[in-house]
VOFI-283443 format. One record per residue (C-alpha): residue in one letter; x, y, z. Coordinates in steps of 0.05 Angstrom, whole numbers, plus 5000, padded with zeros to 4 digits. Layout:
N
AXYZ/...
***
This chain:
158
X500050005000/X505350455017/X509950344951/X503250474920/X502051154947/X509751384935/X508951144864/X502351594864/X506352154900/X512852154848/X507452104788/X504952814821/X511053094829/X512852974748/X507853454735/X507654164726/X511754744705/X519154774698/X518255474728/X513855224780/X519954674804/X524455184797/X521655674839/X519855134895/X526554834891/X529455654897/X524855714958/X526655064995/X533855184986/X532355975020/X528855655074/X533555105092/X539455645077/X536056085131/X533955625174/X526955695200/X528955505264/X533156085274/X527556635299/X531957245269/X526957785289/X527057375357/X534357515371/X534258105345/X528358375394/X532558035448/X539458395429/X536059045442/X533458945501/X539658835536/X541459335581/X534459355612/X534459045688/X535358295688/X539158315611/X544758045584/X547557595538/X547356955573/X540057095596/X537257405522/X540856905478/X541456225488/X547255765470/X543355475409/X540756005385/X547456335388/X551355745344/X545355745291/X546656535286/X554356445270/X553555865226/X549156225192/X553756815190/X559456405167/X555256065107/X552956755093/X560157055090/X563156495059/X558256575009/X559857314982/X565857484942/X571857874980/X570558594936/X563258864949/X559659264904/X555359664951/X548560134922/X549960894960/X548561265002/X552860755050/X554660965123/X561160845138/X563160645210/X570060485246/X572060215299/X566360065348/X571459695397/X565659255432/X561459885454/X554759655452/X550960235474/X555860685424/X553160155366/X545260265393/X546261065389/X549161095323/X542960635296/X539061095337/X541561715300/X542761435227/X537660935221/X537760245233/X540259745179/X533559625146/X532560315137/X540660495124/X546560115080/X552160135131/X559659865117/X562759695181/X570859775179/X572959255228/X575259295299/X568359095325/X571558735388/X576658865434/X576559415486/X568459495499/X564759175556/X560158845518/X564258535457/X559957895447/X553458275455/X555858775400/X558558295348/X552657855352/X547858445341/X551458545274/X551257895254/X544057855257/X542558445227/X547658135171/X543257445173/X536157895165/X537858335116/X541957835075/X536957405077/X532057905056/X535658105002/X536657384976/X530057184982/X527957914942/X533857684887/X531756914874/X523957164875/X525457684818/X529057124774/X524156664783/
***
């Protein structure tokens, strides 16, 4: 019965649209790529709420959730080229040397990254009290808006 139903299933599947499979197939591979699991908005909400009594880190982000963001980061990385070719206006920011609150104002007074195409220069870690907090805010912005983007980019060439 169950070979049956398979054989019914894969006889289903044969039909339709090339476009059609190729747009599925385009929109699985986003999904998995993403990772539904990882709640972006989620951690992003979270990020910004540290500071407030009771925040931090290790009680706004949990271990999991934090390895899903920077594999996700990585794959995302490893995935653009090494020269960027970036649409203006772009804001340009140094070094924000792990100061969290410093990274918050600037958002604050520019615009936050969905609003604003911002190239960060480097020295995001090092001095600041809250290194981990600030480099993991800018990866998930990177994860959102990348992901956006991609999703915006595949849907058009479909």
């Amino acid at each position: 019965m169950k070979s049956g139903a398979s054989n019914s299933k894969k006889s289903q599947e044969g039909k339709g649209s090339i476009h059609t499979k190729t747009r599925n197939d385009s929109l699985r591979y986003l999904k998995t790529a993403i990772k539904d699991p990882l709640n972006i908005d989620s951690i992003i909400d979270r990020l910004m709420a540290i500071g407030k009594p009771n925040t931090g880190i290790s009680t706004s982000i949990s271990e999991e959730d934090l390895m899903d963001l920077l594999q996700t980061s990585r794959s995302i990385f490893m995935e653009q080229p090494m020269f960027l070719e970036l649409k203006a206006p772009v804001c340009l920011v140094g070094d924000i040397h792990g100061q969290f609150t410093d990274l918050i104002r600037i958002f604050g007074k520019i615009g936050f990254p969905n609003k604003i195409n911002y190239l960060f220069l480097g020295d995001y870690v090092d001095r600041g009290p809250m290194n981990i907090e600030t480099i993991t805010l800018l990866f998930a912005f990177k994860v959102c808006f990348f992901s956006v983007a991609r999703l915006q980019e595949t849907e058009k060439s479909v």
